[in-house]
C-alpha positions as CSV (number, residue, x, y, z in Angstrom):
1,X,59.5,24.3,16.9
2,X,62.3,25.8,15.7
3,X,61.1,26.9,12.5
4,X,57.3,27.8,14.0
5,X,59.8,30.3,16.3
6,X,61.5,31.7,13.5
7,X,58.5,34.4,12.4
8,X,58.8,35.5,16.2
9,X,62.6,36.2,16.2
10,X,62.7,38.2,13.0
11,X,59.4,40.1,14.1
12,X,61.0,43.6,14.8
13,X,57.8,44.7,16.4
14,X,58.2,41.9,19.2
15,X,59.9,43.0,22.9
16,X,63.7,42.6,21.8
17,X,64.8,40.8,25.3
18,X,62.1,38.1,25.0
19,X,62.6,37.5,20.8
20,X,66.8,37.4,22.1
21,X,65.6,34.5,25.0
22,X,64.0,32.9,22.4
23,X,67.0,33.0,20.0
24,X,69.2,31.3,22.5
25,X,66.8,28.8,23.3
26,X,65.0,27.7,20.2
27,X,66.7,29.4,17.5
28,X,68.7,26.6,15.6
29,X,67.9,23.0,15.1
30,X,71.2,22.5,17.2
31,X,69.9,25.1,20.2
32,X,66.4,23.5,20.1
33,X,67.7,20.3,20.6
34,X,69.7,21.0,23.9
35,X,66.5,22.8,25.0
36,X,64.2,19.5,24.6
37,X,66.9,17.4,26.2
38,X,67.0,20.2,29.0
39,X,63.3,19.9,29.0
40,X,63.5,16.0,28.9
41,X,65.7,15.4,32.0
42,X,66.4,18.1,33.9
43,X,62.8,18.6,35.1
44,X,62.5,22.0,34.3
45,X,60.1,22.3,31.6
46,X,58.0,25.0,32.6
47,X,61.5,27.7,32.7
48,X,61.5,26.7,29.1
49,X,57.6,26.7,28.2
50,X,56.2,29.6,29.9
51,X,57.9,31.9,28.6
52,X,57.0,31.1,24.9
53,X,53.3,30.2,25.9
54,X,53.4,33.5,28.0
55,X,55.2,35.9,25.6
56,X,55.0,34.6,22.2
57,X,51.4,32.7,21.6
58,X,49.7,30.9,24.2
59,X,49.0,28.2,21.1
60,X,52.4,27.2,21.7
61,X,51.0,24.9,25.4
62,X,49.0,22.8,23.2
63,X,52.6,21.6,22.1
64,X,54.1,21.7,25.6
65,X,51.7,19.7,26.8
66,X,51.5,17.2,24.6
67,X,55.4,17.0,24.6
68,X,55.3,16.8,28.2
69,X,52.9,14.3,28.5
70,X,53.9,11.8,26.3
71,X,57.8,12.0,26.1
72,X,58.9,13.6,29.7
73,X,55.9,11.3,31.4
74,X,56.8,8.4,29.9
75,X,60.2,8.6,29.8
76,X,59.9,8.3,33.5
77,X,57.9,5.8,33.8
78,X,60.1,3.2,31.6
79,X,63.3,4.1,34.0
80,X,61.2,3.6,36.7
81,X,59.7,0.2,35.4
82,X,63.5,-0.2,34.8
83,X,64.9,0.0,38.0
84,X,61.5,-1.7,40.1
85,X,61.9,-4.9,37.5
86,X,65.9,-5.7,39.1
């Protein structure tokens, strides 16, 4: 994601404050990463997704969703299968 983001970043015809939001949340492999884990466990994936589905491409939910579904989703229900096994 971070390198799908990195045409929107150095696109000077792009809004500056959304192209510097997305900067700070997706533009290294290192920001990206705390960004998914944000997205992962703290339950607020659509702060995170909206805006780039909003403001960048809307191409970019296909991902989201898919991410969401299968990771976030699922990741839930193996610590819930976890903790209903003991």
């Amino acid at each position: 994601l971070c390198q799908m983001l990195h045409d929107f970043i150095t696109d000077e015809g792009a809004d500056l404050a959304t192209r510097t939001w997305v900067n700070d949340k997706y533009g290294s492999g290192n920001k990206a990463l705390y960004t998914f884990f944000e997205i992962t466990f703290s339950g607020g994936w659509p702060t995170h997704a909206s805006k780039v589905v909003k403001d960048v491409h809307p191409f970019y939910a296909v991902f989201f969703i898919v991410y969401v579904t299968l990771v976030v989703f699922g990741m839930i229900r193996i610590i819930s299968a976890l903790f209903l096994s003991e």
